[in-house]
N, C-alpha and C positions, 0 to 999 in steps of 0.2 A: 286273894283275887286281885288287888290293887298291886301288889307288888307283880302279879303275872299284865294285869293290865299295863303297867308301867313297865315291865321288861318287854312286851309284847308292842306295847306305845315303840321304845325303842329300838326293837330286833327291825319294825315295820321303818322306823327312821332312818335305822342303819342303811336298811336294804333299799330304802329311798337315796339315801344319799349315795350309797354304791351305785345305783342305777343310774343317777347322775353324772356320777365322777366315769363311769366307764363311759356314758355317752359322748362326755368332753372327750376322754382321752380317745374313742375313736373317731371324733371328728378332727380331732389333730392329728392322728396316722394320718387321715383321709387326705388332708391339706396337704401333709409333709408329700404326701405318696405323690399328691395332682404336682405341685410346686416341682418336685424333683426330677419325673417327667417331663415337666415342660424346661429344663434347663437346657437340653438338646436340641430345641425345636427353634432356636433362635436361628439369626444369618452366621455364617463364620464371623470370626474377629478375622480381619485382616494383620498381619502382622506390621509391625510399624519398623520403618529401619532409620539408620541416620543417613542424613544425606554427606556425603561426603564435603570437606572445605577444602577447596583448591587454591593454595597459597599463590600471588602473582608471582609468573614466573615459574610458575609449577610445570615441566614439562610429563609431558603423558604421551602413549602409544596410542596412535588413531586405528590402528591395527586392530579389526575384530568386533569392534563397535561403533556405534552410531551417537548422535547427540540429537535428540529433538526430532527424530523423524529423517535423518539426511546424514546421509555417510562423505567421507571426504574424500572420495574418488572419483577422479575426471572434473574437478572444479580447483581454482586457487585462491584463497582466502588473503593474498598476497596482488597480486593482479593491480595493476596502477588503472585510475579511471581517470579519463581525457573528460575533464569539465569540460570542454567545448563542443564534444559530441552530445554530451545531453542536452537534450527538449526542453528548452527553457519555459518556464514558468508561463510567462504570457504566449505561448505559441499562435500564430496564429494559424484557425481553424482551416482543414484544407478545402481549398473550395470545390464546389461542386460542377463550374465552368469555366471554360477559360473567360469570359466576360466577367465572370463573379471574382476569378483572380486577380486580374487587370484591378479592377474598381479596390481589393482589400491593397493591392500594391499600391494606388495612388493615396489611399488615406495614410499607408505606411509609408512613404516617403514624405507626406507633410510631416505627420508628425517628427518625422527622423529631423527633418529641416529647421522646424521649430526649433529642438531641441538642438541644433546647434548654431540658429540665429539665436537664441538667448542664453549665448555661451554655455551650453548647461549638458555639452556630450554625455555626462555619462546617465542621465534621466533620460535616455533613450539606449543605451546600449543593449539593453536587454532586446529591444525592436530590430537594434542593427542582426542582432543574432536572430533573432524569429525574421525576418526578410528574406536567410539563406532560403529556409525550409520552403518559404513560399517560392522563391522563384525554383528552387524544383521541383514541384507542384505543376509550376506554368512549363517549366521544359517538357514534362515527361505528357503533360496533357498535349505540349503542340507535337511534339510526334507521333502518340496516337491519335491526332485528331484528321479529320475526312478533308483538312483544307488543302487549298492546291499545294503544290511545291514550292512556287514562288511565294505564296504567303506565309507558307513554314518556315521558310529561309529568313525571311523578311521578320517573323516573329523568333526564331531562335535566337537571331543577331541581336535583337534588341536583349533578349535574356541574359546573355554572355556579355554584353554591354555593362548589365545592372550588376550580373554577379564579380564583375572585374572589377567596377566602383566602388560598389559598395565594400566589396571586399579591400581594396585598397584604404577605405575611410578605418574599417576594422581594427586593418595591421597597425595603421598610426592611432590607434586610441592604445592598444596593446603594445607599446613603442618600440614596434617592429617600423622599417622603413615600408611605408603606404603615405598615403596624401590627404590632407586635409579636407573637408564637405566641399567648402568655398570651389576648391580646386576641382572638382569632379561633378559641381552640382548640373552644369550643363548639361551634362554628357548623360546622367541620369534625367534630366525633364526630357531630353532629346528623344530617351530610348524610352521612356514610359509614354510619352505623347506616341512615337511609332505604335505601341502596344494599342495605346487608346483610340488609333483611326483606323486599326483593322478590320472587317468584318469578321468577329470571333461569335463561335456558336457559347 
């Protein structure tokens, strides 16, 4: 009886720890089965490529493709730029009347004078070049403006006065043949005071 008790002890052990071990092992199908399915459910991999190294000097066909969003047709990457045409830095702002013109034109000609009563032309160059802009500003406002004709005349001349001065002052900083401030400064107080006793809207 002890020996069936004790075989009987054991078959019930076995059969426990069978019940066990197959528990385990189907909860590890179970795992392997979830995990495995879910191997698919991820985002793609994107594939990864090398980016190409373009030795300097490397010539390529522009033919067919594009770089960065812009193809190289109908533009030249070669094309010479005239510093002179560009917007200099300090521009000045254009004004909103010809009165408000006039007024930024006389603070810009002190200053321009300053700077070359204290010998010091080129701490104003940048102004001599923002002065063009303005006084096309002042042209293009005095011939659409409502004033008579005699006053338009009277103020364009003064314009063409400033833009002839000033622009001669230019040539000779740029040592092209133009004239010194000294030599022109008349001619511009002349034409800006003309400016400043108009009656301008």
């Amino acid at each position: 009886m002890k020996i069936q008790k004790s075989l009987s002890g054991k078959f019930l052990m076995s059969n426990s720890l069978l019940f066990l071990n197959a528990s385990r092992f189907l909860a590890l199908v179970t795992m392997l089965g979830y995990t495995g399915s879910m191997v698919g459910c991820g985002p793609p991999e994107t594939p990864t490529t090398a980016t190409p190294v373009v030795e300097e000097g490397d010539e390529h066909d522009h033919e067919g493709h594009d770089h960065e969003g812009h193809d190289h047709e109908g533009h030249d990457h070669s094309a010479a730029i005239d510093i002179d045409e560009l917007m200099p830095l300090d521009a000045a702002p254009t004004p909103e009347s010809l009165s408000e013109g006039v007024a930024q034109l006389v603070a810009m000609r002190d200053t321009i004078s300053d700077g070359f009563t204290a010998n010091d032309p080129e701490s104003v160059h940048d102004q001599l070049h923002s002065i063009g802009g303005l006084l096309e500003s002042l042209e293009d406002m005095v011939e659409s403006s409502e004033m008579s004709d005699a006053v338009k005349k009277e103020a364009a001349q003064a314009v063409e006065a400033l833009f002839e001065s000033f622009g001669d002052v230019d040539a000779k900083l740029h040592g092209e043949d133009g004239k010194d401030y000294a030599d022109v400064s008349d001619k511009i107080n002349s034409a800006v005071e003309a400016l400043s006793n108009l009656e301008l809207p």
